[in-house]
C-alpha positions, 0 to 999 in steps of 0.5 A: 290818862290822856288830855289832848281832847279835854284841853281848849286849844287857847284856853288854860292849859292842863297841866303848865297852868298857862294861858294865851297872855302868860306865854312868849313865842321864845321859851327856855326850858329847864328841869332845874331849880338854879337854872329856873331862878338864875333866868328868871332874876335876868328878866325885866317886867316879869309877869306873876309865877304861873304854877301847874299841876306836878311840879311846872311853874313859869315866869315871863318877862323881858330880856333886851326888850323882848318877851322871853318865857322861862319854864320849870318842868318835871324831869324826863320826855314826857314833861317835855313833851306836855311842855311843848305841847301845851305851849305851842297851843298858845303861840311858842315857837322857839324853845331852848333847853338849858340842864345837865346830862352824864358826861360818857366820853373821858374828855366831857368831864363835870363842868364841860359845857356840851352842845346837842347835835343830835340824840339817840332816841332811846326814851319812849316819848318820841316814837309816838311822833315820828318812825324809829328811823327818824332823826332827832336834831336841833333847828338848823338855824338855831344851830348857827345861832348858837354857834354864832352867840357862844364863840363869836359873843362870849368867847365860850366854845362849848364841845358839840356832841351827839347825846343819848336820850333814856328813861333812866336817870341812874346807871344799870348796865354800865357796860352798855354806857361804856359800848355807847360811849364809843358813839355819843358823848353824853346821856340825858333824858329829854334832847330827844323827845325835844327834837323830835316834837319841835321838828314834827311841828314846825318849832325851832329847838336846840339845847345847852346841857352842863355835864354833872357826873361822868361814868368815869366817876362812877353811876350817878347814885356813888359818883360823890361819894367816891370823891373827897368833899372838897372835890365834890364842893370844887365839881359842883362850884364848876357846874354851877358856873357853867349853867350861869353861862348856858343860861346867858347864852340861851337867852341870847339865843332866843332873842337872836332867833326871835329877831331873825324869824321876825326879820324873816317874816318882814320879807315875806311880807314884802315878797308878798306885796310886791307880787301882789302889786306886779298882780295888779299892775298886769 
């Protein structure tokens, strides 16, 4: 089924739920319940839960005086795709991704803290917005901007990477993740998808994503079970931790960036007047 002739541009959306007055122009996205929760609790003022149809749900409030939006999605490219979709319709503009991925290379181990340069477009979703040949990367400001929040701000230097984005979220064919591996650091499901759509519409993107297993371990489905439960308790423990420091540096993130583009806004506007005057003076 396709929503996109039966959902008012500005109206309540299909599936997000959300109307023009529940969404803020800087969003963080995740599919994982800590993460929703941890961000949402960092938030001032916030608004009522807004809950959709399959599993999305999204809070706004205030993080240092400015409206920031934390949103729930489904897992996968497509309940990305549907995010983005439906909350640029209403005026979001900046969006970051803070989740986990499965960590190819022996180095990005569970815990690291990864940071998407680009992803392999291997899911299904992104070929319906842009040719094969299309490159899926994060906003180049939005790059520095994290650069900048995570060095410089928390002493925190999370490993930049190339990513792969898939459907599946079990392992199959190991030996092609272990051929991968020689090109891309991790595999998730949705950095692709999020790229791509951001860059075809204008949108500034990045992503934070924690390595939660590691084909080094073992397929997700057996990686805690071949671990004692004190090692799995301990791993889990580390990845937690870290998506408590994504979460702080992806709202920090997001008012940086909401801060440079309304700065930036400003000196267009300026520019703006300033012709027009010269205009007039002629």
């Amino acid at each position: 089924m396709c929503g996109v002739t039966r959902v008012l541009p500005f109206g309540k959306q299909m599936f997000t739920g959300c109307s023009r007055e529940d969404v803020a122009p800087a969003v963080l996205l995740t599919s994982l319940e800590e993460v929703y929760e941890e961000a949402s609790n960092k938030l001032k003022s916030v608004s009522g839960e807004v809950r959709g149809r399959g599993g999305f749900a999204s809070r706004k409030g205030k993080y240092h005086n400015i409206e920031i939006m934390v949103m729930k999605t489904p897992i996968g490219a497509p309940a990305t795709a549907i995010a983005l979709e439906e909350l640029y319709r209403l005026g979001a503009r900046i969006f970051v991704k803070v989740d986990t991925a499965l960590g190819l290379q022996r180095k990005l181990r569970p815990g690291t803290l990864i940071v998407p340069i680009a992803a392999v477009r291997a899911e299904s979703v992104s070929k319906y917005y842009a040719p094969a040949e299309y490159p899926a990367i994060p906003s180049y400001k939005f790059l520095q901007v994290l650069d900048k929040v995570t060095v410089r701000g928390s002493g925190v230097e999370p490993t930049p990477t190339v990513v792969m984005s898939t459907d599946m979220f079990y392992l199959t064919v190991r030996e092609e993740y272990e051929r991968w591996a020689k090109l891309v650091g991790a595999v998730d499901m949705d950095t692709a998808a999020l790229y791509t759509i951001a860059q075809v519409r204008g949108l500034h993107a990045g992503a934070l994503l924690v390595i939660d297993s590691s084909v080094w371990s073992g397929p997700r489905e057996e990686v805690w079970l071949e671990e004692s439960e004190e090692s799995v308790v301990k791993t889990r423990e580390e990845v937690i931790s870290t998506l408590r420091t994504a979460v702080n540096l992806g709202l920090e993130a997001l008012i940086v960036m909401y801060e440079y583009l309304k700065s930036e806004k400003a000196i267009e506007r300026l520019e703006k007047t300033r012709g027009q005057k010269r205009l007039v003076s002629l």
